[in-house]
C-alpha positions in Angstrom: 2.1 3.5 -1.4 -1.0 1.1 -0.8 -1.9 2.9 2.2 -1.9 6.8 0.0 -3.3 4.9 -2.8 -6.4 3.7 -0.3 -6.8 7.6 1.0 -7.0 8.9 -2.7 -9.7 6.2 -3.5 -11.1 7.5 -0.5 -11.4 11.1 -1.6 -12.3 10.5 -4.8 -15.5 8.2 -3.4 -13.9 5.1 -5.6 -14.8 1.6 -4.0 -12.2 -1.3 -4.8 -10.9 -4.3 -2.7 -7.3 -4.9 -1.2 -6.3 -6.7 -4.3 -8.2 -4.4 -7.0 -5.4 -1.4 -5.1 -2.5 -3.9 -4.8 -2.5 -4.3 -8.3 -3.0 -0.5 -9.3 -0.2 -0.2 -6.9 2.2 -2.5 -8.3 1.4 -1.9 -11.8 2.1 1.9 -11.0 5.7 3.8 -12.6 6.8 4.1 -8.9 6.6 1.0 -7.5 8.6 -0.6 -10.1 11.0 2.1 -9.8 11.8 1.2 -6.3 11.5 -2.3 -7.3 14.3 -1.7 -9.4 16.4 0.0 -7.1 16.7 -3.4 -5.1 18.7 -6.6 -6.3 16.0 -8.7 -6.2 14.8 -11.7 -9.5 12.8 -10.4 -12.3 9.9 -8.2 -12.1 6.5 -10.4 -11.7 3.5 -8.4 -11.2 1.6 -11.3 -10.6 4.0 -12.8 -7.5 4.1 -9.1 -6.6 -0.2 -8.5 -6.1 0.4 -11.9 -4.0 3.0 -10.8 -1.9 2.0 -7.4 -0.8 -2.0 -9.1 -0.6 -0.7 -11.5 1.8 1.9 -8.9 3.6 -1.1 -6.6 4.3 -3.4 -8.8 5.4 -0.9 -10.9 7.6 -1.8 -10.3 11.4 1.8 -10.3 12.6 2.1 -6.9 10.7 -0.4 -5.3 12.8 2.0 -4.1 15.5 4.1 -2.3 11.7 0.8 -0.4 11.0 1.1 2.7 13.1 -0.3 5.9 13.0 3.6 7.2 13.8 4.8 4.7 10.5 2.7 6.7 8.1 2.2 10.2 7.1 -0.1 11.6 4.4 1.5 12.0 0.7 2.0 15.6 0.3 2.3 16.6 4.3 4.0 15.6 7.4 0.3 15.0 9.0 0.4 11.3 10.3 -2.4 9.5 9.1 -4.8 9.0 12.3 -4.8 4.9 13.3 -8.5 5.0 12.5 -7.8 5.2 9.5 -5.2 3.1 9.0 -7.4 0.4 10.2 -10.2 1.0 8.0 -8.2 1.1 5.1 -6.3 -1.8 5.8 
């Protein structure tokens, strides 16, 4: 979601940092939807910007994004690992 998110801002010519997309990510309808789908505490949009902040900027993660991980929203185009990194 943070990765299509970044690619729309893209498109649209919209400049914002990691957490300024996070956070329209996490305060978006489908995100807490899946949240919800998982037994997890209490939704906390606040611990949530953290955690997916820290998730995406971890280094360990690098070797999750892949080109092959991650396809375009409305296609089956994967999104070229260029791109991935720039975003990221």
């Amino acid at each position: 979601m943070y990765l299509w998110k970044r690619v729309d801002n893209e498109k649209k010519g919209i400049t914002k940092n990691r957490i300024e997309t996070v956070a329209e990510v996490v305060h978006s309808g489908p995100y807490k939807r899946l949240y919800a789908t998982f037994p997890l505490l209490r939704f906390d949009a606040d611990k949530e910007i953290k955690k997916l902040t820290q998730l995406i900027a971890e280094p360990r993660q690098s070797k999750e994004f892949k080109s092959k991980n991650f396809v375009y929203k409305d296609t089956n185009k994967n999104i070229p690992q260029s791109v991935i990194d720039k975003l990221r």
